[in-house]
MOPAC internal coordinates of N, CA, C and O (Angstrom, degrees):
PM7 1SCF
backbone

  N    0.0000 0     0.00 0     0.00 0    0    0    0
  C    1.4413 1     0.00 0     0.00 0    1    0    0
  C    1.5288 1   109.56 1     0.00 0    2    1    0
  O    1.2310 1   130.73 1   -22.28 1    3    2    1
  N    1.4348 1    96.90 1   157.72 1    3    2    1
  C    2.2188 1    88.83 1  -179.47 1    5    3    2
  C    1.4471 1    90.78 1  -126.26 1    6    5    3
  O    1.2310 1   135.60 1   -34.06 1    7    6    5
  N    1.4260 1    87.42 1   145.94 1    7    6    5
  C    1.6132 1   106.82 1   176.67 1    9    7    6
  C    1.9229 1   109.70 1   -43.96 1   10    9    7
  O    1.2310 1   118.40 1   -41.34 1   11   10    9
  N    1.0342 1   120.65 1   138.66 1   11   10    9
  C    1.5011 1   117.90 1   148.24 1   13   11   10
  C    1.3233 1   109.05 1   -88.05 1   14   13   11
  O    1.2310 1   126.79 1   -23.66 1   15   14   13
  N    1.8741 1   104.54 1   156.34 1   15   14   13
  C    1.1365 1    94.78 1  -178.40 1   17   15   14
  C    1.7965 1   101.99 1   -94.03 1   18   17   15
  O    1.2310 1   121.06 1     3.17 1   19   18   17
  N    1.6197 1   115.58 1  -176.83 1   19   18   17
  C    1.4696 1   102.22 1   179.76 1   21   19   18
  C    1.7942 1   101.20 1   -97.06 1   22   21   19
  O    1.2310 1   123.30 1   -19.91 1   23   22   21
  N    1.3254 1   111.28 1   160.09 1   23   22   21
  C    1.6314 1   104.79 1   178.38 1   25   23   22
  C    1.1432 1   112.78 1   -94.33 1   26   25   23
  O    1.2310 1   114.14 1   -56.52 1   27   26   25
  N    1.2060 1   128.71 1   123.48 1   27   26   25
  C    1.5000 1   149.75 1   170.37 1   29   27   26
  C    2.0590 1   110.47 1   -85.07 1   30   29   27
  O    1.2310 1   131.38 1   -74.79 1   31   30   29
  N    1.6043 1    95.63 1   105.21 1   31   30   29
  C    1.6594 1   120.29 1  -169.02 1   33   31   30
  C    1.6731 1    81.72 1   -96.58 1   34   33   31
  O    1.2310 1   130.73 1   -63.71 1   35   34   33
  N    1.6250 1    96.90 1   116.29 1   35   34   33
  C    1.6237 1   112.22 1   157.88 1   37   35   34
  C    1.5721 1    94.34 1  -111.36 1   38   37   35
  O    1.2310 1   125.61 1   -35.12 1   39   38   37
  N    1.1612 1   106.83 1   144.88 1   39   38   37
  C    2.0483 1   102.34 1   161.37 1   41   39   38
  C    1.5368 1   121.75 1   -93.97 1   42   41   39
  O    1.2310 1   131.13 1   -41.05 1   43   42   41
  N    1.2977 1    96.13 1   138.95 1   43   42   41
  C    1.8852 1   103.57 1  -160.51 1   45   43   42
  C    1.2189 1    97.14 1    86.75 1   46   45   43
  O    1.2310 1   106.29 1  -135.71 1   47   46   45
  N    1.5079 1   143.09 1    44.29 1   47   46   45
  C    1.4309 1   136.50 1   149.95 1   49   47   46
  C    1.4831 1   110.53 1  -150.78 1   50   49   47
  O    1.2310 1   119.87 1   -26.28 1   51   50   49
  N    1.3250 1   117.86 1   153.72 1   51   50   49
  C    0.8912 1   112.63 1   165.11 1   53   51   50
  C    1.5614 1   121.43 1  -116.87 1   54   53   51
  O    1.2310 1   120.56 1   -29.54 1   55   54   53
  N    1.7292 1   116.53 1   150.46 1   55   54   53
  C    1.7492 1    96.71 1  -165.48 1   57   55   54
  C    1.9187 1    83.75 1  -124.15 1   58   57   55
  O    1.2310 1   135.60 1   -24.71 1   59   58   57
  N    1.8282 1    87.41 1   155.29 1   59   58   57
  C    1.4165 1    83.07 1   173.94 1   61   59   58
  C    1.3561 1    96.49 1  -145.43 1   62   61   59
  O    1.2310 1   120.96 1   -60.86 1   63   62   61
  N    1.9751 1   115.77 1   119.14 1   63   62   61
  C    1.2439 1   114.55 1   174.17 1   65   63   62
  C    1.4048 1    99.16 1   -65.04 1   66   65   63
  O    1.2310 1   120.10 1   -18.25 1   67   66   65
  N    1.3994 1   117.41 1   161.75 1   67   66   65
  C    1.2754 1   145.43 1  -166.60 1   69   67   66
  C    1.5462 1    92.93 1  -152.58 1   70   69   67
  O    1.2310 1   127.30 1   -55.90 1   71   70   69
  N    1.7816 1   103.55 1   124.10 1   71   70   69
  C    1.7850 1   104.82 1   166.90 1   73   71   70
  C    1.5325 1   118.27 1   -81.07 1   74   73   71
  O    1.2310 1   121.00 1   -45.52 1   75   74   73
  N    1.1938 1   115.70 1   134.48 1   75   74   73
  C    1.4560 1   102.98 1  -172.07 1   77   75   74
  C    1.6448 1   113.78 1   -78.52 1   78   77   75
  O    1.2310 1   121.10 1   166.68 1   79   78   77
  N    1.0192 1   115.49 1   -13.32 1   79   78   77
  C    1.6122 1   124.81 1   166.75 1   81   79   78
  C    1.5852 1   108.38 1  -101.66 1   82   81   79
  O    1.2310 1   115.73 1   -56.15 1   83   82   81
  N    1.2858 1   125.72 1   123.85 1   83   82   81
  C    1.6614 1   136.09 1   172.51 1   85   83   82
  C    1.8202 1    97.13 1   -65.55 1   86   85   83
  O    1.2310 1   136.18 1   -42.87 1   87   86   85
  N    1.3454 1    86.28 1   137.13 1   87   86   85
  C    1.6128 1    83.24 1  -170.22 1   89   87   86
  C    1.8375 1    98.40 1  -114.46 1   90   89   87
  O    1.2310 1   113.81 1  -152.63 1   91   90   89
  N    1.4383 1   129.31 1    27.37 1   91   90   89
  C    1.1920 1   125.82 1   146.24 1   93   91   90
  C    1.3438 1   133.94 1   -69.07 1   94   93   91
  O    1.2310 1   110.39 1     1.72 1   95   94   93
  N    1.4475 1   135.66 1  -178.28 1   95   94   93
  C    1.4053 1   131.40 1   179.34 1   97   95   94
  C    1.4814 1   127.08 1   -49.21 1   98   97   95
  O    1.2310 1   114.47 1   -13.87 1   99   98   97
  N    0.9633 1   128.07 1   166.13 1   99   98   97
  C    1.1499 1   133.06 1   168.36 1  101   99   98
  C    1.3529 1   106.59 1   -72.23 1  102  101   99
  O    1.2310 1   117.25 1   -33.39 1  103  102  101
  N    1.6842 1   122.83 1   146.61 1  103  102  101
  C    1.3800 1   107.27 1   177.25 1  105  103  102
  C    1.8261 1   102.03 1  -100.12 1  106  105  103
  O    1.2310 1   125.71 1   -25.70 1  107  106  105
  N    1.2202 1   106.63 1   154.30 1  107  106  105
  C    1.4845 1   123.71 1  -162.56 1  109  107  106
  C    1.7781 1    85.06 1  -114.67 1  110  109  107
  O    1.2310 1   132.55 1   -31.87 1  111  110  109
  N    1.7957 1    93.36 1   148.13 1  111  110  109
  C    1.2275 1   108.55 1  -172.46 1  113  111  110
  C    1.3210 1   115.21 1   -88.06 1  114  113  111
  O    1.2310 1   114.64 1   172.04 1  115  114  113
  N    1.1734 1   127.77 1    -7.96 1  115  114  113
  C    1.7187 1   158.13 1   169.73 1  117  115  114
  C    1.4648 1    90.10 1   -48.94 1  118  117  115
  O    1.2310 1   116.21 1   -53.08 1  119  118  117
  N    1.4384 1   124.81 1   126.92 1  119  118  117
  C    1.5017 1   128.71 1   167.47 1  121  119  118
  C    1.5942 1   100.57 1   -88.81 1  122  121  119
  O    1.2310 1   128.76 1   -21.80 1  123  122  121
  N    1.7206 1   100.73 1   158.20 1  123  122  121
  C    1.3288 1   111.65 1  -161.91 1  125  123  122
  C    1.5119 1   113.91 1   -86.44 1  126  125  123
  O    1.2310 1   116.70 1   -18.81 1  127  126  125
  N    1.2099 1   123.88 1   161.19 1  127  126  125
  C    1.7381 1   113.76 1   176.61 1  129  127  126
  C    1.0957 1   107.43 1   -67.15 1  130  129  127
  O    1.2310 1   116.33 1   -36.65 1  131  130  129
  N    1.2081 1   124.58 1   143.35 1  131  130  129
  C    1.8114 1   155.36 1   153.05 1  133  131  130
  C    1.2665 1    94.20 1   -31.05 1  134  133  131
  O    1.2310 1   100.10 1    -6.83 1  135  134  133
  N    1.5194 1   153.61 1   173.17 1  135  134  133
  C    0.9182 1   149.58 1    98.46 1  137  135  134
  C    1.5108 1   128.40 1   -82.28 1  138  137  135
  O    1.2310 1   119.40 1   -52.30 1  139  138  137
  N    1.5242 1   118.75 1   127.70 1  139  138  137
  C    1.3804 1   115.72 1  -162.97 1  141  139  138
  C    1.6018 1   108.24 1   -74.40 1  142  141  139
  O    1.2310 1   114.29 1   -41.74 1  143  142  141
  N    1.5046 1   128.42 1   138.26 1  143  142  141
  C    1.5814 1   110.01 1   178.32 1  145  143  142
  C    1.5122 1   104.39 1   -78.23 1  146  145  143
  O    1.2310 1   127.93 1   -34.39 1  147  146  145
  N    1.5910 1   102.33 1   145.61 1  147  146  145
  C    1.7714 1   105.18 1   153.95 1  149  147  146
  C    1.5962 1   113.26 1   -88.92 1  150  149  147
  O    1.2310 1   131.64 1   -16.89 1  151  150  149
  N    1.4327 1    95.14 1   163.11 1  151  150  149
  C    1.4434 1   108.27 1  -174.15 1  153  151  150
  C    1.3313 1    98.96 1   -73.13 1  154  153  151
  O    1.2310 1   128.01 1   -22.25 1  155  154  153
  N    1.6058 1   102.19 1   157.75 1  155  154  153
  C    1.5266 1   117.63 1  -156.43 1  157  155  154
  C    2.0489 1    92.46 1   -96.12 1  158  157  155
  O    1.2310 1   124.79 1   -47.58 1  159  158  157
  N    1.5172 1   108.42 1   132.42 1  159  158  157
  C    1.4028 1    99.55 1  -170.32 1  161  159  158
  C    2.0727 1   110.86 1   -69.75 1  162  161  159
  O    1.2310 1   116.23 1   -14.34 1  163  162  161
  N    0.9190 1   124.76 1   165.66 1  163  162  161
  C    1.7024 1   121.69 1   177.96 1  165  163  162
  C    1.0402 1   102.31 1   -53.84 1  166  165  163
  O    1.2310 1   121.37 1     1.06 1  167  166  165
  N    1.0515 1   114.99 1  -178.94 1  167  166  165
  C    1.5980 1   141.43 1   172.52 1  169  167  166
  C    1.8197 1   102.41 1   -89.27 1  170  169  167
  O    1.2310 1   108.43 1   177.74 1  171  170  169
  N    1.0010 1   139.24 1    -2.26 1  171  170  169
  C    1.5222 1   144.64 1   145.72 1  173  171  170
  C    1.7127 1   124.66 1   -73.57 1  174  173  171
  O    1.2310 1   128.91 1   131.26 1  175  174  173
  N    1.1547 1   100.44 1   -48.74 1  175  174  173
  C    1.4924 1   123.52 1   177.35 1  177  175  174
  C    1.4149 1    95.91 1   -31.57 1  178  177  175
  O    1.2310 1   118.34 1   -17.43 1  179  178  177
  N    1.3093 1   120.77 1   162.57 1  179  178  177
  C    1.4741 1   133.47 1   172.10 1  181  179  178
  C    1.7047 1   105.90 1  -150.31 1  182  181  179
  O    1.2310 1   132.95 1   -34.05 1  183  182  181
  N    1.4695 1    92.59 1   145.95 1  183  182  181
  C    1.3807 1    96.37 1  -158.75 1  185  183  182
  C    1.2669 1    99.65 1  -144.94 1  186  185  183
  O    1.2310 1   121.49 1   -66.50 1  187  186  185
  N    1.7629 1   114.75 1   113.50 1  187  186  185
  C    1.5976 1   119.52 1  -159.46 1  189  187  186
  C    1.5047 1    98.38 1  -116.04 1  190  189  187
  O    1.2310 1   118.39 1   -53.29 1  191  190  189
  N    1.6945 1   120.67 1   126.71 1  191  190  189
  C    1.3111 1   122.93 1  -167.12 1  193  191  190
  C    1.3451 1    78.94 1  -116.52 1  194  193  191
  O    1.2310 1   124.84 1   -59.03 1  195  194  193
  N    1.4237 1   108.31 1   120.97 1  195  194  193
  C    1.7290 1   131.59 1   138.80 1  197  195  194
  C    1.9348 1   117.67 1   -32.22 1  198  197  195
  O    1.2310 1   113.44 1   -87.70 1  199  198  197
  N    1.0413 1   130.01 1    92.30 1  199  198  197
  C    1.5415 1   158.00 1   160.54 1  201  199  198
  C    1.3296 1    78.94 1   -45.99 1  202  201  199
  O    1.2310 1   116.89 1   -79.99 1  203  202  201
  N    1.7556 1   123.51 1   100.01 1  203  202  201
  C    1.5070 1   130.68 1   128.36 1  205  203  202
  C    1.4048 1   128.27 1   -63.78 1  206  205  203
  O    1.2310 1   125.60 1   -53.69 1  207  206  205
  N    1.3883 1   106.85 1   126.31 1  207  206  205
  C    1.3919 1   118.97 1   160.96 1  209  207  206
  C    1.0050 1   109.28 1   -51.61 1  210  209  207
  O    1.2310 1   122.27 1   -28.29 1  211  210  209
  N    1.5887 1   113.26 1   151.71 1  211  210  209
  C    1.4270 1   136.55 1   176.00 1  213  211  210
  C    1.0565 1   101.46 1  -102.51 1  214  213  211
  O    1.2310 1   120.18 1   -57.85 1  215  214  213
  N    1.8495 1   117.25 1   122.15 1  215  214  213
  C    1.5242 1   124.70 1   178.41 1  217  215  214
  C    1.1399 1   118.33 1   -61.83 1  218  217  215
  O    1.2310 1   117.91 1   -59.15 1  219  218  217
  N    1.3093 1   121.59 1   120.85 1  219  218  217
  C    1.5649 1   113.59 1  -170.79 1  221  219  218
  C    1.8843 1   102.03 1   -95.77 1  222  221  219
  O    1.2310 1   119.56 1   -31.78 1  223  222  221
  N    1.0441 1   118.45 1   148.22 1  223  222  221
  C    1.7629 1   113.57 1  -174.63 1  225  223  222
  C    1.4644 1    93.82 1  -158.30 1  226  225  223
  O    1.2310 1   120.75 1    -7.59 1  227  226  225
  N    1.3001 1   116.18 1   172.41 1  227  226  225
  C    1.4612 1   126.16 1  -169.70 1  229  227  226
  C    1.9546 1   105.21 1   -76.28 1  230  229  227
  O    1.2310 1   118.33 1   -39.94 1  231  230  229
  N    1.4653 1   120.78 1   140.06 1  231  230  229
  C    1.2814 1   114.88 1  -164.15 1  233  231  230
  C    1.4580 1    92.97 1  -106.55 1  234  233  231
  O    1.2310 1   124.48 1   -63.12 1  235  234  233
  N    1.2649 1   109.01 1   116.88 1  235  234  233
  C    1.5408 1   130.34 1   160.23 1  237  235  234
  C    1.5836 1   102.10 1   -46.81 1  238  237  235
  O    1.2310 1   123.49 1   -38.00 1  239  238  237
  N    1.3652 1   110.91 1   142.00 1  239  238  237
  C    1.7250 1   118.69 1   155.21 1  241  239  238
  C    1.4457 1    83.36 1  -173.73 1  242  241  239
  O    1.2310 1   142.75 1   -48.53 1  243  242  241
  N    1.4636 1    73.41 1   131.47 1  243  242  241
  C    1.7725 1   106.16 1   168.25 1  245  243  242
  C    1.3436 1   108.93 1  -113.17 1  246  245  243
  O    1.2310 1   121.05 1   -40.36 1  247  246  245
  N    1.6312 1   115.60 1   139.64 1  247  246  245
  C    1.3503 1   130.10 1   175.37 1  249  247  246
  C    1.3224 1   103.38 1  -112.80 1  250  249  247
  O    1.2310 1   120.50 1   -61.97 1  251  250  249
  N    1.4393 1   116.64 1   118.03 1  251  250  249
  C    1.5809 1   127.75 1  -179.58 1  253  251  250
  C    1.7532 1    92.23 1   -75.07 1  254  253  251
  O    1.2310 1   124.41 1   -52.67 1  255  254  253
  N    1.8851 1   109.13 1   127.33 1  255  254  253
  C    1.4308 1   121.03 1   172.22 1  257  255  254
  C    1.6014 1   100.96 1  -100.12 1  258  257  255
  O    1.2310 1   116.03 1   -73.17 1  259  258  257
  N    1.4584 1   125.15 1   106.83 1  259  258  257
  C    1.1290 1   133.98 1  -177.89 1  261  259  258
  C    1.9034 1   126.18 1   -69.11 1  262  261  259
  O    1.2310 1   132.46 1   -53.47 1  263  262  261
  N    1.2804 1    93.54 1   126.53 1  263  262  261
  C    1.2667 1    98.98 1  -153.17 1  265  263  262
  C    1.9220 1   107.01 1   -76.07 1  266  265  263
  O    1.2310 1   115.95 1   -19.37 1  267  266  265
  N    1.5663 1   125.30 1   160.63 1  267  266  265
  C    1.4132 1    89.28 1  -167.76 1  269  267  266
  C    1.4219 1   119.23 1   -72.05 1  270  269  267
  O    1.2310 1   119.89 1   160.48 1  271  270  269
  N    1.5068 1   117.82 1   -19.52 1  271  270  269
  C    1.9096 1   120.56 1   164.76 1  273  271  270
  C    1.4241 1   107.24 1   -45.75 1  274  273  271
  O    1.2310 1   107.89 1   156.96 1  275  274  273
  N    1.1592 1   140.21 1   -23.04 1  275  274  273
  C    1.5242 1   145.86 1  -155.73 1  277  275  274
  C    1.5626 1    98.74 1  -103.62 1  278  277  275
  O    1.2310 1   107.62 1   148.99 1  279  278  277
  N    1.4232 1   140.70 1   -31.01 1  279  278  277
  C    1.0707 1   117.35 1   155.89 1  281  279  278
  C    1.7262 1   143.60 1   -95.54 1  282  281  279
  O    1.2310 1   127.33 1   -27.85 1  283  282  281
  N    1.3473 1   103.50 1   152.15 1  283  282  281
  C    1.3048 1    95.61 1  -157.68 1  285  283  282
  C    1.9960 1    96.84 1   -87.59 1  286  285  283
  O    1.2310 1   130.43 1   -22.44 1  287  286  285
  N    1.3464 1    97.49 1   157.56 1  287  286  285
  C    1.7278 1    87.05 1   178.73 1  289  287  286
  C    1.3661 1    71.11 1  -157.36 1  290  289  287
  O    1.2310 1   140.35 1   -39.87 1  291  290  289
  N    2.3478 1    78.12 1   140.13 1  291  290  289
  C    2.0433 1    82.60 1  -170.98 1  293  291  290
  C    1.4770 1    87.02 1  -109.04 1  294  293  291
  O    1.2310 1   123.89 1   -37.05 1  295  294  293
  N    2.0987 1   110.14 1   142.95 1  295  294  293
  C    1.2488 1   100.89 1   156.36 1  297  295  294
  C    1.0878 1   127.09 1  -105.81 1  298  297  295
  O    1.2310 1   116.29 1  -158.77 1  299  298  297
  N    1.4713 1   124.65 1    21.23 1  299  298  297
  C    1.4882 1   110.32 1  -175.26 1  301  299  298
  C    1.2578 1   105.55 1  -101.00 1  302  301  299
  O    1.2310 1   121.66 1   -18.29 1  303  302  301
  N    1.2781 1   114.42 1   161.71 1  303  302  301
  C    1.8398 1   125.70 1  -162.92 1  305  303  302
  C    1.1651 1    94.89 1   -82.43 1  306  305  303
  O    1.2310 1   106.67 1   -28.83 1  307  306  305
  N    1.4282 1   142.40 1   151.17 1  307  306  305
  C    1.5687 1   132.06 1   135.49 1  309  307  306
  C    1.7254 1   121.54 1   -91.68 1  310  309  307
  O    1.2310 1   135.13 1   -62.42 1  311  310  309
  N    1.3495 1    88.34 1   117.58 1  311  310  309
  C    1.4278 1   116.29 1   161.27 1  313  311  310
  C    1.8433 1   116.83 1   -16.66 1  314  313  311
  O    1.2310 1   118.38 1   -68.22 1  315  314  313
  N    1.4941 1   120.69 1   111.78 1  315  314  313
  C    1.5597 1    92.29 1  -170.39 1  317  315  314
  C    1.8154 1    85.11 1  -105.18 1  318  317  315
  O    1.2310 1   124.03 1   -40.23 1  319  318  317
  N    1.1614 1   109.87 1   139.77 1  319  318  317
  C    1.8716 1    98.21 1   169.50 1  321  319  318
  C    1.6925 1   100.75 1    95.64 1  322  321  319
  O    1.2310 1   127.18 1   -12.08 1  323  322  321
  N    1.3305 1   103.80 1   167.92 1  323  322  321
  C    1.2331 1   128.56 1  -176.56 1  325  323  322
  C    1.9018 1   108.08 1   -85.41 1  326  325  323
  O    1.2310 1   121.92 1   -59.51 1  327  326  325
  N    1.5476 1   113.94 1   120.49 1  327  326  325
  C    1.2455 1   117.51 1  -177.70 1  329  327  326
  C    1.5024 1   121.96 1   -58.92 1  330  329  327
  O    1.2310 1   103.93 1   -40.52 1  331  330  329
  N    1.2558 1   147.22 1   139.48 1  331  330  329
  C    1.7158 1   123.77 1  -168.36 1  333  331  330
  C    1.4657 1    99.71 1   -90.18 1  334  333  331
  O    1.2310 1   137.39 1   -24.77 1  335  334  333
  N    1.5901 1    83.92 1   155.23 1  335  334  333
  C    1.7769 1   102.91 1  -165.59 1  337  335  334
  C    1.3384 1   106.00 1   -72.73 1  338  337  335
  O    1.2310 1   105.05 1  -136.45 1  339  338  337
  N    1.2163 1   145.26 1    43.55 1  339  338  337
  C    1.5248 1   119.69 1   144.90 1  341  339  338
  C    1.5316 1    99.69 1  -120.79 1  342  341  339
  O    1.2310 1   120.66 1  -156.59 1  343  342  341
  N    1.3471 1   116.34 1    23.41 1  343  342  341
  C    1.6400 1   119.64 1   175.73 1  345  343  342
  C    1.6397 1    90.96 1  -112.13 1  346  345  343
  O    1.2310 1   112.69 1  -158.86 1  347  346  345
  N    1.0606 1   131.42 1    21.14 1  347  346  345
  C    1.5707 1   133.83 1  -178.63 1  349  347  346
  C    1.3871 1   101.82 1   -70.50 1  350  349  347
  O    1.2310 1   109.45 1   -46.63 1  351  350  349
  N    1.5893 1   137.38 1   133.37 1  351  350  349
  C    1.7344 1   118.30 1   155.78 1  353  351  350
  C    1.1203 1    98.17 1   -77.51 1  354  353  351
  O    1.2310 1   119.75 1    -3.18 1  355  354  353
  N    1.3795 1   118.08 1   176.82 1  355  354  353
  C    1.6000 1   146.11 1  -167.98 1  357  355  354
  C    1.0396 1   113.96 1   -90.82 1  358  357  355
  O    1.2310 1   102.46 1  -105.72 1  359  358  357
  N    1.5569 1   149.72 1    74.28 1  359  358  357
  C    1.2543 1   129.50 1  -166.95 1  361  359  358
  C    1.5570 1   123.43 1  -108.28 1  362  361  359
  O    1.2310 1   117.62 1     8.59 1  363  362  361
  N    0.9324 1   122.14 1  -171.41 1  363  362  361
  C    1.6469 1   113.37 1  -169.02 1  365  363  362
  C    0.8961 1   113.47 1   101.66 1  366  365  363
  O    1.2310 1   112.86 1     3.62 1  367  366  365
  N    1.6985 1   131.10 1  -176.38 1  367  366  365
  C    1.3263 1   143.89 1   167.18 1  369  367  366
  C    1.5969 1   131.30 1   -78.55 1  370  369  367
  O    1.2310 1   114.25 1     8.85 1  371  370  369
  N    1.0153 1   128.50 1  -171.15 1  371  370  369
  C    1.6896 1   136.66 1   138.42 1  373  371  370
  C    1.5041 1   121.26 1   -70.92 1  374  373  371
  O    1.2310 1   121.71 1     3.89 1  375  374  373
  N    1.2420 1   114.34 1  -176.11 1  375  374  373
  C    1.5633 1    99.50 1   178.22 1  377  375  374
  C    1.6054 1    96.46 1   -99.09 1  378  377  375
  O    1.2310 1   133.20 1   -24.01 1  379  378  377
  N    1.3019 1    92.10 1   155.99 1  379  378  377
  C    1.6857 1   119.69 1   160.62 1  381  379  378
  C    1.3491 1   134.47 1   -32.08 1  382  381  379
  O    1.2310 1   124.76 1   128.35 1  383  382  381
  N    1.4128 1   108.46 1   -51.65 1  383  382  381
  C    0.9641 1   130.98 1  -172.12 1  385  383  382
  C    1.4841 1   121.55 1   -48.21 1  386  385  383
  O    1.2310 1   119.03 1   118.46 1  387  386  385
  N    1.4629 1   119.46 1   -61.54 1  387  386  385
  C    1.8373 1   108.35 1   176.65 1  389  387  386
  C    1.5651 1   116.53 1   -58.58 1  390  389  387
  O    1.2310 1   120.19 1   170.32 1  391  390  389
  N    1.1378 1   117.23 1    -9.68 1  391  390  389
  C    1.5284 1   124.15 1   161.65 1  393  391  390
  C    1.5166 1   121.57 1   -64.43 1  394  393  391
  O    1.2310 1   133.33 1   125.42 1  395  394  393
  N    1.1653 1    91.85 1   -54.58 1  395  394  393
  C    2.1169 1    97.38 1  -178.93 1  397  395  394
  C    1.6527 1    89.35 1   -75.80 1  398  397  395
  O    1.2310 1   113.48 1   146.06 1  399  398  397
  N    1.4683 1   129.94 1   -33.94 1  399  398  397
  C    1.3497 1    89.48 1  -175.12 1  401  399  398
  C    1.3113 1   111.68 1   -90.50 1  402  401  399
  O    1.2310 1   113.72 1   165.29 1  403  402  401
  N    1.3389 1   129.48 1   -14.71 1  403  402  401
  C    1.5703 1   117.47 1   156.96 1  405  403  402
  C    1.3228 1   130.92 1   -37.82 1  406  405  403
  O    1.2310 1   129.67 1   127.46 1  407  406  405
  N    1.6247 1    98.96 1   -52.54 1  407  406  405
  C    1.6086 1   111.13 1   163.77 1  409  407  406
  C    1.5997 1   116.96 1   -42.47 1  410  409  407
  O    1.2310 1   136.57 1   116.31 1  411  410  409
  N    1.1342 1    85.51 1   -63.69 1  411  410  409
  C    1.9781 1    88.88 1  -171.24 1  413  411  410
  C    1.5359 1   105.22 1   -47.93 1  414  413  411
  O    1.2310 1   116.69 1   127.58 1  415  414  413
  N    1.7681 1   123.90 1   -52.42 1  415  414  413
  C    0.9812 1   115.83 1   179.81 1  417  415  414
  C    1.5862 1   129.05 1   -24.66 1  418  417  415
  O    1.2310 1   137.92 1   114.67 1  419  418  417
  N    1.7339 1    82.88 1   -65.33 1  419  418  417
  C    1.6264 1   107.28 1   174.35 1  421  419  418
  C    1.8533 1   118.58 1   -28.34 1  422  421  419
  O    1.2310 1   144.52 1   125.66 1  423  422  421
  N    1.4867 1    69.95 1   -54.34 1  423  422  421
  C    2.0844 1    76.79 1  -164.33 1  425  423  422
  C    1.6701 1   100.48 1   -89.70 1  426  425  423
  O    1.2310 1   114.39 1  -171.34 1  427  426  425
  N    1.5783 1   128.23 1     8.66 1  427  426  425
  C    1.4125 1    84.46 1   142.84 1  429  427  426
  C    1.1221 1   118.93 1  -144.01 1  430  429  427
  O    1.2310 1   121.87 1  -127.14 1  431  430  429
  N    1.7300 1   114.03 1    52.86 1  431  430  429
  C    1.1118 1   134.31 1   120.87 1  433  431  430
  C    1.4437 1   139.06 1   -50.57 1  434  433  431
  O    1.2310 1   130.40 1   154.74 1  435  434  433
  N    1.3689 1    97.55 1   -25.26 1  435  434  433
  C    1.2955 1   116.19 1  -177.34 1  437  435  434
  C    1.4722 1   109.44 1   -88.53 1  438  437  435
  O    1.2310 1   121.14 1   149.15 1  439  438  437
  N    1.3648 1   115.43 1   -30.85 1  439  438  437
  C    1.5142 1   125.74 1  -172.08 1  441  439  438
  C    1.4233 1    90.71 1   -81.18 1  442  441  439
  O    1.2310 1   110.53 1   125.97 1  443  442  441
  N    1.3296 1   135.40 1   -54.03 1  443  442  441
  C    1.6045 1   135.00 1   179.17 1  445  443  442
  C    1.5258 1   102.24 1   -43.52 1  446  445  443
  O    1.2310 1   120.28 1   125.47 1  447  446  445
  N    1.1063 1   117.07 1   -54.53 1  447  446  445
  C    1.8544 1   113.65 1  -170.46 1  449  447  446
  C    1.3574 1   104.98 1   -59.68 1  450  449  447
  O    1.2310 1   122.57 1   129.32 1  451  450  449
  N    1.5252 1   112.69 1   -50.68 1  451  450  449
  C    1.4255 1   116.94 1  -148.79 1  453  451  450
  C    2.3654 1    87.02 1   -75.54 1  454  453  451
  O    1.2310 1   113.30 1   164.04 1  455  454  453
  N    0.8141 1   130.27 1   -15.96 1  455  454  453
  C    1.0568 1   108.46 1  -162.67 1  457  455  454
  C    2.0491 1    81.69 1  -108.48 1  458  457  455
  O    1.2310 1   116.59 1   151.32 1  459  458  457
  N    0.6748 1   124.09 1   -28.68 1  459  458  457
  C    1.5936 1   127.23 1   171.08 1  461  459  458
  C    1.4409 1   100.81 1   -43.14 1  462  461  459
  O    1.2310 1   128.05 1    93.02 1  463  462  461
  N    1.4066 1   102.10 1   -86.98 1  463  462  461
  C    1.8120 1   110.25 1   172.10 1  465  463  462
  C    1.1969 1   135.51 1   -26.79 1  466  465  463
  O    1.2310 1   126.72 1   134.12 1  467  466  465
  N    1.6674 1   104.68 1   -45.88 1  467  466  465
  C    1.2856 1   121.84 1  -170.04 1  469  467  466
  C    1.7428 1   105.06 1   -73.83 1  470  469  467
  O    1.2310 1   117.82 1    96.43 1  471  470  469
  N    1.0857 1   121.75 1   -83.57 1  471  470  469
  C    1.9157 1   116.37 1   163.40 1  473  471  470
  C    0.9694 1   129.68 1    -2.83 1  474  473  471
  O    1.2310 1   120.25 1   142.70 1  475  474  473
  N    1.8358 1   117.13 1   -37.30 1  475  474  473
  C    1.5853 1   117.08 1  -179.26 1  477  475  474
  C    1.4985 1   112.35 1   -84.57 1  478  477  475
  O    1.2310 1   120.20 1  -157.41 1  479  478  477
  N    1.1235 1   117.22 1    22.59 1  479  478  477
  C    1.4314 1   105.10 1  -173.50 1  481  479  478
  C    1.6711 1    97.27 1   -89.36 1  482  481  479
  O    1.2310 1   120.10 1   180.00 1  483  482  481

């Protein structure tokens, strides 16, 4: 036998166990019969389809009873209004600058080698 899993009721969701094994037949390696067509009746012919009833049976509905882990309860306050500006954090970067001059370094270091190298040939 395989475990089921248990169903977990959030409200505002809906959950749907799914078996992880299909629990129909085995499929057999035997190919299935052809079906032969019938002839199509004239354009006179009349053809009266029987109107099935719809089985009426008792209608299931389940109401998920939420457990107290299952509800959410908010505690943080909300803020009404704009906070005053010297309670602002600091955001943004550093400056730019030791970057471009790293860069620059780079490249003309690179111009020193490449003309170093290049001469000794």
């Amino acid at each position: 036998m395989f475990p089921t899993p248990t169903p977990s009721f959030v409200i505002g969701t809906i959950v749907v166990n799914d078996d992880p094994v299909p629990l129909g037949p085995v499929a057999s390696p035997t190919p299935a019969p052809v079906p032969t067509p019938t002839p199509t009746p004239s354009s006179n012919t009349e053809i009266l389809v029987d109107d099935e009833e719809i089985p009426l049976g008792p209608v299931l509905t389940v109401t998920p009873t939420p457990s107290p882990e299952d509800i959410a309860v908010v505690d943080d306050t909300i803020p009404l209004g704009n906070p005053p500006v010297d309670e602002l954090p600091k955001t943004g970067e550093s400056s730019p600058i030791p970057y471009y001059e790293a860069g620059l370094g780079f490249a003309l270091i690179g111009l020193l080698m490449r003309n170093r190298f290049s001469n000794k040939k």
